[in-house]
ROZA-484594 format. One record per residue (C-alpha): x, y, z; residue number from 0. Coordinates in steps of 0.5 Angstrom, whole numbers, plus 500, padded with zeros to 3 digits. Example, Ala and Ser with C-alpha at 12.3 -4.5 7.8 and 13.67 -1.06 7.14 Angstrom:
REM residues 2
<rec u="525" v="491" w="516" num="0"/>
<rec u="527" v="498" w="514" num="1"/>
END
This chain:
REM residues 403
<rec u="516" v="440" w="491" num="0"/>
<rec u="521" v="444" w="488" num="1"/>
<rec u="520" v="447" w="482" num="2"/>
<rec u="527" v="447" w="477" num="3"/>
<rec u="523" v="447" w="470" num="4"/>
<rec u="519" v="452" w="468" num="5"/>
<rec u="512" v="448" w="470" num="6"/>
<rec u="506" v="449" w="465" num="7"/>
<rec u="508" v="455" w="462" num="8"/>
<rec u="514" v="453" w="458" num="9"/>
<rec u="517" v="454" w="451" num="10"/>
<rec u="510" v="451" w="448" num="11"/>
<rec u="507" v="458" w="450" num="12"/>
<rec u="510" v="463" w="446" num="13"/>
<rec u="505" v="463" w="441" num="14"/>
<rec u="500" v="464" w="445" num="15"/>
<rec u="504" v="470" w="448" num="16"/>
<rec u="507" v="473" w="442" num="17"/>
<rec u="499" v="474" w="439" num="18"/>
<rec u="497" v="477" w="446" num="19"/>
<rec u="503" v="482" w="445" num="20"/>
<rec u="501" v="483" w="438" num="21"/>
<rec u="493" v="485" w="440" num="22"/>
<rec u="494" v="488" w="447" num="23"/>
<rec u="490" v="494" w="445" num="24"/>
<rec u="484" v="490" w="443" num="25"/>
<rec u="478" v="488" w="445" num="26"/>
<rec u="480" v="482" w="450" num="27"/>
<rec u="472" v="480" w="451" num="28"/>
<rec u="472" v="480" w="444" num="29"/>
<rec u="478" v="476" w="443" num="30"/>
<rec u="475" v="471" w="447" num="31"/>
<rec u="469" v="471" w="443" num="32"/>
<rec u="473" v="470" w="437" num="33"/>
<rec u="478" v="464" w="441" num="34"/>
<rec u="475" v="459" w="435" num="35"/>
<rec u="478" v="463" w="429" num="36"/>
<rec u="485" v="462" w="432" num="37"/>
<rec u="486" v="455" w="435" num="38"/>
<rec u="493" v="454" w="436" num="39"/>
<rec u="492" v="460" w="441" num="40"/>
<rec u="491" v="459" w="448" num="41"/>
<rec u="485" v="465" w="448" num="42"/>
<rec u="484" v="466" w="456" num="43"/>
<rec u="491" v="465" w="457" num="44"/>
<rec u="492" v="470" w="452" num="45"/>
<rec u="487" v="475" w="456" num="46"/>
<rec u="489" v="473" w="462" num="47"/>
<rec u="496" v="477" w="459" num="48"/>
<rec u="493" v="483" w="455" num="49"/>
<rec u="489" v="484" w="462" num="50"/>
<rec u="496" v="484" w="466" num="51"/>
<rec u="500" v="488" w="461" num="52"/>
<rec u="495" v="493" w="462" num="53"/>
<rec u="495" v="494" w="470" num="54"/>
<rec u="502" v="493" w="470" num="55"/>
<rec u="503" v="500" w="466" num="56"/>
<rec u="500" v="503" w="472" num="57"/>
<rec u="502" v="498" w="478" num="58"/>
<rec u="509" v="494" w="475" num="59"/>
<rec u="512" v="499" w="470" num="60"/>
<rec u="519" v="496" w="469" num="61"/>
<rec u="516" v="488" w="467" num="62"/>
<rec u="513" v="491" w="460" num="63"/>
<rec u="520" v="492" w="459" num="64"/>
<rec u="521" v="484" w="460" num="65"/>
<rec u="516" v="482" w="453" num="66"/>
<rec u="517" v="474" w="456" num="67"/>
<rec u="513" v="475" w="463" num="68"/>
<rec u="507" v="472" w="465" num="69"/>
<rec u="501" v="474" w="468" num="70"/>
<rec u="498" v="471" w="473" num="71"/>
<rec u="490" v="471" w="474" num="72"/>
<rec u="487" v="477" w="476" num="73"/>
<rec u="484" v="476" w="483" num="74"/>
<rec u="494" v="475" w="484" num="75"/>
<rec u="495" v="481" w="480" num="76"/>
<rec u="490" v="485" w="485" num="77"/>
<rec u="493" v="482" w="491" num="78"/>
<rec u="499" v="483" w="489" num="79"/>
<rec u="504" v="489" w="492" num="80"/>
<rec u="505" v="495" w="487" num="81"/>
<rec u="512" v="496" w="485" num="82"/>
<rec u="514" v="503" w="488" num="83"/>
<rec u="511" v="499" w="495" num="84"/>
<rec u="516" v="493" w="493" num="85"/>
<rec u="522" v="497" w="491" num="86"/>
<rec u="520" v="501" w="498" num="87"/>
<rec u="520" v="494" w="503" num="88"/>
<rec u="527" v="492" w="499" num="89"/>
<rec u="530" v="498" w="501" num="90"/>
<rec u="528" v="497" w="508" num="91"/>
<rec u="532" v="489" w="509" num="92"/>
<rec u="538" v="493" w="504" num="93"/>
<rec u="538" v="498" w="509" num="94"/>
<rec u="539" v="491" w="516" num="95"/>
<rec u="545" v="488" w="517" num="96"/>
<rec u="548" v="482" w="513" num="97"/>
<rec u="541" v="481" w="511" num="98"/>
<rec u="543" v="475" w="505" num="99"/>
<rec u="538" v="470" w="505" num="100"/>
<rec u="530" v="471" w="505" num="101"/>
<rec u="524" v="467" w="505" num="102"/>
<rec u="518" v="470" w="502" num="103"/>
<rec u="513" v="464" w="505" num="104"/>
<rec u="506" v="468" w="502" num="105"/>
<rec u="509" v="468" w="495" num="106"/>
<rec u="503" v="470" w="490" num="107"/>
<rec u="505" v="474" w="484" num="108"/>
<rec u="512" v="474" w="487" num="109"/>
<rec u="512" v="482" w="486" num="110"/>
<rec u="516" v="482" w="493" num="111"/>
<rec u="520" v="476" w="491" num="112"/>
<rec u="524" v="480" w="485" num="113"/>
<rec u="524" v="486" w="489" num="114"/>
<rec u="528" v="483" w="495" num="115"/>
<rec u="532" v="479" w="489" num="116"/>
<rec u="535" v="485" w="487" num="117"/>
<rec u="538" v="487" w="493" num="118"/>
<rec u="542" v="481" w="492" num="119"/>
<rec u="540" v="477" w="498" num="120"/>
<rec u="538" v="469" w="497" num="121"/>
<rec u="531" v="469" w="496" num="122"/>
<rec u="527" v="463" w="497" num="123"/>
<rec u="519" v="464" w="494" num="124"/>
<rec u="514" v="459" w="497" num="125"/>
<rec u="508" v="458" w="495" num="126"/>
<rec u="501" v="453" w="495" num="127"/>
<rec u="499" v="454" w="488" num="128"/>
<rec u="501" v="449" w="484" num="129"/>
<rec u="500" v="455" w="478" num="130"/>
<rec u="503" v="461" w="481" num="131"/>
<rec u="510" v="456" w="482" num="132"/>
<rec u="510" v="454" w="475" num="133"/>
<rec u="508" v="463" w="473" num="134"/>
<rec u="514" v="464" w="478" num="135"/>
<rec u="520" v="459" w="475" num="136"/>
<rec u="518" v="462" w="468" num="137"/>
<rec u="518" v="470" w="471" num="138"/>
<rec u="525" v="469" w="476" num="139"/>
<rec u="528" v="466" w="469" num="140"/>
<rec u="526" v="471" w="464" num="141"/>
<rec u="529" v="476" w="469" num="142"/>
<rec u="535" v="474" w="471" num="143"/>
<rec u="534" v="472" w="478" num="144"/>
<rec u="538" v="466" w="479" num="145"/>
<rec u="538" v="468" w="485" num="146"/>
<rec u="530" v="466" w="487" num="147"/>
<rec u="529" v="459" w="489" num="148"/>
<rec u="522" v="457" w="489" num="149"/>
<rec u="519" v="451" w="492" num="150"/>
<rec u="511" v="449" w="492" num="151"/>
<rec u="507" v="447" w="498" num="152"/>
<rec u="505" v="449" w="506" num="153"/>
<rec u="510" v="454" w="508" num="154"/>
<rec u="509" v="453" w="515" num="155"/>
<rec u="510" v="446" w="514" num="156"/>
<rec u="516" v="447" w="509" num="157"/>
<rec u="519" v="452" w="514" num="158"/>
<rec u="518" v="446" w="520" num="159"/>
<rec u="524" v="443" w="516" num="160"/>
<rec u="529" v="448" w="514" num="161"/>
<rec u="535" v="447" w="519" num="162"/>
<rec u="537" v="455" w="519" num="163"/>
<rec u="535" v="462" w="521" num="164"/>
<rec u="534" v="466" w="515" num="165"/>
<rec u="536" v="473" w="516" num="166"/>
<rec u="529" v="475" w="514" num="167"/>
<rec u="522" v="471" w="513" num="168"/>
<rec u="517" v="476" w="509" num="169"/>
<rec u="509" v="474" w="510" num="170"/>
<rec u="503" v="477" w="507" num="171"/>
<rec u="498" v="473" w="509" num="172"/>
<rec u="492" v="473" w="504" num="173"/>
<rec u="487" v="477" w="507" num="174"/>
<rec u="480" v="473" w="505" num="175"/>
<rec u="476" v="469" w="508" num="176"/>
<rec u="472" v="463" w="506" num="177"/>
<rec u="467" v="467" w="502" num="178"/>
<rec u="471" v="471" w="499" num="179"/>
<rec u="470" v="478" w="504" num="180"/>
<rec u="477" v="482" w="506" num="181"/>
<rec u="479" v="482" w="513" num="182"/>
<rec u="485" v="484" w="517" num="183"/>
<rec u="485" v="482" w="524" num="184"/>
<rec u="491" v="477" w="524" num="185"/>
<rec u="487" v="471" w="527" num="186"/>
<rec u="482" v="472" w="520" num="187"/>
<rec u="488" v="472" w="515" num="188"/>
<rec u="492" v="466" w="513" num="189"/>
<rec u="496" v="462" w="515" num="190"/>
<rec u="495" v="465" w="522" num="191"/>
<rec u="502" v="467" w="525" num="192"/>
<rec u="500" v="469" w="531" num="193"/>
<rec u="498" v="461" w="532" num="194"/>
<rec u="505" v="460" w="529" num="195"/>
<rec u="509" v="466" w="532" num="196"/>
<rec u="514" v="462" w="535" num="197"/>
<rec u="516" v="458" w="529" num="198"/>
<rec u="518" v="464" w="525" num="199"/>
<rec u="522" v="467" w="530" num="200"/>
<rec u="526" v="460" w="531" num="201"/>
<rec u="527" v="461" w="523" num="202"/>
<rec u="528" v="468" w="522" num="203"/>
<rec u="533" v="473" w="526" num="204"/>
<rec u="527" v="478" w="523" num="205"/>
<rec u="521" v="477" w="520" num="206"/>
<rec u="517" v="483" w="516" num="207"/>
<rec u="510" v="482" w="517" num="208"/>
<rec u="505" v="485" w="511" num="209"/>
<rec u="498" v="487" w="515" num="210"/>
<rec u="491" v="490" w="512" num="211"/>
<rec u="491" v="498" w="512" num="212"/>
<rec u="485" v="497" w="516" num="213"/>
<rec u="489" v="493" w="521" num="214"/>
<rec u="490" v="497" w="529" num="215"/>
<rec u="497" v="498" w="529" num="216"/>
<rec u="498" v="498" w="537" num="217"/>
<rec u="493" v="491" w="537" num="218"/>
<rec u="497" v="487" w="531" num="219"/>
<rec u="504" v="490" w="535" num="220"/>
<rec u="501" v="487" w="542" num="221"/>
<rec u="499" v="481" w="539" num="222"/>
<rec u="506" v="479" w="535" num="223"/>
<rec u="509" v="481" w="541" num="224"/>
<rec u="518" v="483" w="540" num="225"/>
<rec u="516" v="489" w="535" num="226"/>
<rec u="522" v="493" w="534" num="227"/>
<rec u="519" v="498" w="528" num="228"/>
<rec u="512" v="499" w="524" num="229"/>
<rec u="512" v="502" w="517" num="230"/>
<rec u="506" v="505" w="516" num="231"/>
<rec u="506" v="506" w="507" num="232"/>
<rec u="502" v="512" w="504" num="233"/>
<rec u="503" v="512" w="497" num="234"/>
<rec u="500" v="518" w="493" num="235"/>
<rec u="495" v="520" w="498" num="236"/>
<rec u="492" v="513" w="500" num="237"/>
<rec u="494" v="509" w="506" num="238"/>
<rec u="497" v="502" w="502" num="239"/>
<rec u="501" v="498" w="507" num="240"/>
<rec u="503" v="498" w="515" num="241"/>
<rec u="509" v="493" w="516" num="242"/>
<rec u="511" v="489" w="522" num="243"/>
<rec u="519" v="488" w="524" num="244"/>
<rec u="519" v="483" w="529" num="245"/>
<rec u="525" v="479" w="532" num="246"/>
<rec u="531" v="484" w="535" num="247"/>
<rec u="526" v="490" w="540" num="248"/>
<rec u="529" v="495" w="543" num="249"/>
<rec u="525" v="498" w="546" num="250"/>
<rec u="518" v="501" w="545" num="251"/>
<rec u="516" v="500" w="537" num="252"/>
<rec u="518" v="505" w="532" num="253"/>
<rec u="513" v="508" w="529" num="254"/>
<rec u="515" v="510" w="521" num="255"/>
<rec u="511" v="514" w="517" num="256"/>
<rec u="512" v="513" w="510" num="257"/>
<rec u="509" v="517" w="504" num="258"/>
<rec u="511" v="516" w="498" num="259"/>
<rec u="510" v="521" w="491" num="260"/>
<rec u="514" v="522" w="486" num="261"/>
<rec u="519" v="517" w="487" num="262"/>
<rec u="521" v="521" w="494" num="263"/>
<rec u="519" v="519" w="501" num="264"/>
<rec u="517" v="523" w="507" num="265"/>
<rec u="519" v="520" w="514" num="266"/>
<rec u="516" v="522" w="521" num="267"/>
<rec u="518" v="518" w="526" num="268"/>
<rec u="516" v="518" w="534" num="269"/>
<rec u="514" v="513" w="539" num="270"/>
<rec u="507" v="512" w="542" num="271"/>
<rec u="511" v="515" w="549" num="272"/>
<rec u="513" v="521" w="544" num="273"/>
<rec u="506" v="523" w="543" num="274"/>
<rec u="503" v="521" w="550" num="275"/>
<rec u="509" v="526" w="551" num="276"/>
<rec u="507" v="532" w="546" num="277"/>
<rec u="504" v="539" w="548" num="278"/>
<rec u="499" v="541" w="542" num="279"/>
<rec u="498" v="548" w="541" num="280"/>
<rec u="490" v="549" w="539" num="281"/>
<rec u="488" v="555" w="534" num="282"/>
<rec u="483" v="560" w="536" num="283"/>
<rec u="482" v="563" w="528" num="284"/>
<rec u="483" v="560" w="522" num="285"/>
<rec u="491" v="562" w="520" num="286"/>
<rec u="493" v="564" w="513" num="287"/>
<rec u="494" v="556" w="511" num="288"/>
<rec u="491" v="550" w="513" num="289"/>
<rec u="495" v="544" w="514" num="290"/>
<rec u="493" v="536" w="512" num="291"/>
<rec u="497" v="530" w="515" num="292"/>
<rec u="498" v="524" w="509" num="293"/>
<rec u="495" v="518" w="509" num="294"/>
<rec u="500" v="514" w="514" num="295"/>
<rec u="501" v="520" w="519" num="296"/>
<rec u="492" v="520" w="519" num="297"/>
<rec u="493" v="512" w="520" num="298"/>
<rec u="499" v="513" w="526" num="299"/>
<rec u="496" v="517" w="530" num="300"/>
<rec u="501" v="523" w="532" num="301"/>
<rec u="496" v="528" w="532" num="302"/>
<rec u="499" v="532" w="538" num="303"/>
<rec u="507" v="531" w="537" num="304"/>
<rec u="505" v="533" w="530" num="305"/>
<rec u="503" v="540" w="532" num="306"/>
<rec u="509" v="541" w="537" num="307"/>
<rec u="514" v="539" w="531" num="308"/>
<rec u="512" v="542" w="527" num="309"/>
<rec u="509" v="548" w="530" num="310"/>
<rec u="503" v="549" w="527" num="311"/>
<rec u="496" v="550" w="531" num="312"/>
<rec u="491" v="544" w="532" num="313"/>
<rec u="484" v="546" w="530" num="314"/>
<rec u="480" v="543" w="535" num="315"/>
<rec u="482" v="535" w="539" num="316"/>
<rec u="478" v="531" w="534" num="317"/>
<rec u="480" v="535" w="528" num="318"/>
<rec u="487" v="533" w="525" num="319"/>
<rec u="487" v="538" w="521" num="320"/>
<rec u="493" v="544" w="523" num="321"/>
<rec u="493" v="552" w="521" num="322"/>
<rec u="499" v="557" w="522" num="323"/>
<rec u="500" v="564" w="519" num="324"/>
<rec u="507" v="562" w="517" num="325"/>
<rec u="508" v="558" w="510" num="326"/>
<rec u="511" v="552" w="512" num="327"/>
<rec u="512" v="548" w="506" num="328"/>
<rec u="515" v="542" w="509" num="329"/>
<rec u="510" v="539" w="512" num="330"/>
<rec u="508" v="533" w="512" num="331"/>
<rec u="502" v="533" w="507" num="332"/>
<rec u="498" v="537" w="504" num="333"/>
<rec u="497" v="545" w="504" num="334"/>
<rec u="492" v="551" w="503" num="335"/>
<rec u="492" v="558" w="503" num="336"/>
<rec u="486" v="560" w="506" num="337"/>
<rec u="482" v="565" w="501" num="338"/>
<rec u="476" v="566" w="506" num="339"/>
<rec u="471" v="563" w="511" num="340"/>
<rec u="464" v="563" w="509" num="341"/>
<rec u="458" v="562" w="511" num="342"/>
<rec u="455" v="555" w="508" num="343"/>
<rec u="450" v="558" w="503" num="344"/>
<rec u="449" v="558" w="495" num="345"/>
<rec u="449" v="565" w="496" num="346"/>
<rec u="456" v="565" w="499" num="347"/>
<rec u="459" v="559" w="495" num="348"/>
<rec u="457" v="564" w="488" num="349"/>
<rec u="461" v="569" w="490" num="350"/>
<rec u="467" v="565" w="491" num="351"/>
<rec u="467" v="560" w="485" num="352"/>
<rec u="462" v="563" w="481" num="353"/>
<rec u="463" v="557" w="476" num="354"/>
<rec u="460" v="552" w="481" num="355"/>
<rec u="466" v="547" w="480" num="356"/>
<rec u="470" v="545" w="487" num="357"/>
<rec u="473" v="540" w="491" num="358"/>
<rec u="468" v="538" w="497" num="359"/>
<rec u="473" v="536" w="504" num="360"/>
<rec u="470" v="534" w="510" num="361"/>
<rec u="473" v="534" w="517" num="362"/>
<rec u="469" v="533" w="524" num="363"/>
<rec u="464" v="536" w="520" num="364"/>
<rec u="456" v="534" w="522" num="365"/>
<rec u="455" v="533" w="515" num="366"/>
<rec u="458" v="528" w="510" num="367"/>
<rec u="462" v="531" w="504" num="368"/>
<rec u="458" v="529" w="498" num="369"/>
<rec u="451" v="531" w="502" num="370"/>
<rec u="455" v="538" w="503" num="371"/>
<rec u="456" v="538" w="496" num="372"/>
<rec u="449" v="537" w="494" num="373"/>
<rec u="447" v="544" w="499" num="374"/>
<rec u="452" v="547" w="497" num="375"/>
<rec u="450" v="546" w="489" num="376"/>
<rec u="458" v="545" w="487" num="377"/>
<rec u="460" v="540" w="483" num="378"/>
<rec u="467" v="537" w="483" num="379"/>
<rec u="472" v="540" w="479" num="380"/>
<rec u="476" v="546" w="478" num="381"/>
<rec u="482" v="548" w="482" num="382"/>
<rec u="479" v="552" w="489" num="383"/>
<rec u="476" v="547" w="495" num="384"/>
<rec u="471" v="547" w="501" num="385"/>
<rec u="474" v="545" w="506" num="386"/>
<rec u="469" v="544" w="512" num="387"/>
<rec u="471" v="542" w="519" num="388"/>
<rec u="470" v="544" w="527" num="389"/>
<rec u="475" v="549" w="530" num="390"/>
<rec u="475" v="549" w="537" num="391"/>
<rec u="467" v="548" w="539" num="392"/>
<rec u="464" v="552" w="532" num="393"/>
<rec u="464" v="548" w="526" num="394"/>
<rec u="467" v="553" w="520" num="395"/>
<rec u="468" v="553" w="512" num="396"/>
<rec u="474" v="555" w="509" num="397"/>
<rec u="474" v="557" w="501" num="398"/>
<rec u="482" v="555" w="500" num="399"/>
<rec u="487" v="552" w="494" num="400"/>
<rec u="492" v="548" w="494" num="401"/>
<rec u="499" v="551" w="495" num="402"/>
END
């Protein structure tokens, strides 16, 4: 089914939508309560946009300038991709050759939809939801976006009868299984592609496939087969994303380590034969500065070539923390100069941070942070941290803060 009209969610609904803008800092719970006091409201539809417009100030900031937007149900707005990793995935198929039509076969929200539109490209957003399509014929033509076409139904079904090869297919496969409990591996997601891995590759020239941040990335790549890049997205400190780009290999697959922050991104490339190659340098003493790799390093892996590349020392083998005399500001995570190593004592943690607040960090540590924190007698806060971790065969704690 094809969606030309704004579904359920038409003009009729404007009331409903101006009332929530109107009380968007009240109380929903209590709105509902009081949903008979305004019978021409459609209370839990007005809810449901209060809710929305206040995870898109931290998730989707650029649709609170778009008053006419609606919201999906909560459980598709948490699924939903945010926009910073939207506007990241954009980049990515702008950056591919000719790439002007698209087809997004998990729509949900359609976050990524509006996204890859606004490179110009052709996009076509599938979808089962018969809610979810009427929400994205609404939205598309609130934005602007001639550009999208939504169809409604099975997408794999829907694809069997297209006659082309896109320029790129997007899947994002729902992550949840029948009880509702996440998963990752690709044979636990729906729709499964690796049963359908061949009907993707005959539509499209390349296929971008959205994987679980828990996902083991040289299983998914040997199990989708003709991977030419993964991208593995940090934002802000935490693994979000890792994208497949299947259709065109070229070789071994190129692993990207994304970190996202401050509307910058750092990039580290290398291949699994890279890190095979690599010679690290391991640390006998603590340096003046300790190095942690971001999120999307600690997920890839290149824990030797890290060390060659950026010439910094590796605390032990299984300790992917690094140390160097040297202030290297360029590296890629974060950076403490290390004001002393104690013994893991109250008595020894008083002299350092007399006010008893601290951040607790362990790394290959025998004992988990918070327990650590218990013995130690911190609470958090405050701007030093303890850094507790093994260097070489000895386990160790550095007093530090942040460069």
């Amino acid at each position: 089914m094809d969606y030309a009209e704004g579904g359920r969610y038409d003009f009729a609904e404007r009331e409903t939508v101006t009332f929530a803008l109107a009380h968007e800092n009240e109380d929903t719970a209590r709105l509902l309560l009081s949903a008979r006091r305004y019978p021409d409201i459609n209370m839990p539809l007005a809810v449901q946009q209060i809710e929305g417009r206040r995870t898109a100030r931290e998730k989707w900031p650029s649709l609170l300038d778009c008053l006419g937007f609606l919201y999906p149900p909560r459980l598709n707005r948490e699924q939903a991709s945010s926009e910073e990793t939207a506007q990241h995935k954009a980049a990515l198929i702008d950056g591919l050759p000719a790439c002007e039509t698209v087809a997004d076969l998990t729509g949900g929200m359609g976050i990524d939809t509006i996204a890859f539109a606004r490179t110009g490209a052709q996009v076509d957003y599938i979808e089962r939801s018969n809610e979810l399509c009427s929400l994205m014929e609404h939205n598309r033509q609130a934005l602007g976006l001639d550009n999208v076409h939504v169809h409604c139904g099975d997408s794999l079904e829907w694809l069997r009868q297209q006659n082309k090869r896109f320029d790129l297919l997007f899947v994002d496969p729902a992550r949840r299984d029948q009880q509702g409990r996440k998963v990752a591996a690709f044979e636990d997601c729906t729709p499964d592609i690796l049963a359908h891995r061949e009907l993707l590759l005959s539509r499209g020239k390349e296929i971008l496939v959205k994987a679980s941040p828990m996902i083991d990335i040289s299983l998914a790549a040997s199990q989708l087969q003709s991977v030419s890049d993964i991208y593995v997205i940090a934002v802000q400190g935490e693994c979000k994303e890792v994208l497949f780009r299947c259709g065109r290999p070229d070789g071994k697959p190129r692993i990207h380590c994304h970190h996202l922050h401050h509307g910058e991104v750092d990039d580290f490339v290398f291949t699994r034969d890279d890190e095979v190659q690599a010679q690290a340098t391991f640390a006998s003493e603590m340096g003046k500065y300790l190095y942690e790799p971001h999120a999307a390093l600690m997920k890839a892996g290149p824990f030797r070539l890290l060390s060659q590349r950026e010439k910094v020392e590796k605390l032990s083998r299984n300790t992917h923390l690094y140390t160097s005399d040297r202030f290297l500001p360029r590296f890629p995570g974060r950076i403490f100069s290390v004001l002393a190593e104690i013994k893991p004592t109250r008595r020894e943690v008083q002299k350092w941070i007399p006010d008893g607040k601290a951040h607790v960090v362990t790394r290959n540590y025998p004992v988990a942070a918070a327990e650590l924190q218990k013995q130690l007698g911190l609470k958090e806060g405050g701007d030093l941290f303890v850094i507790a971790t093994t260097l070489g065969t000895h386990t160790c704690v550095a007093v530090a803060e942040r460069v």
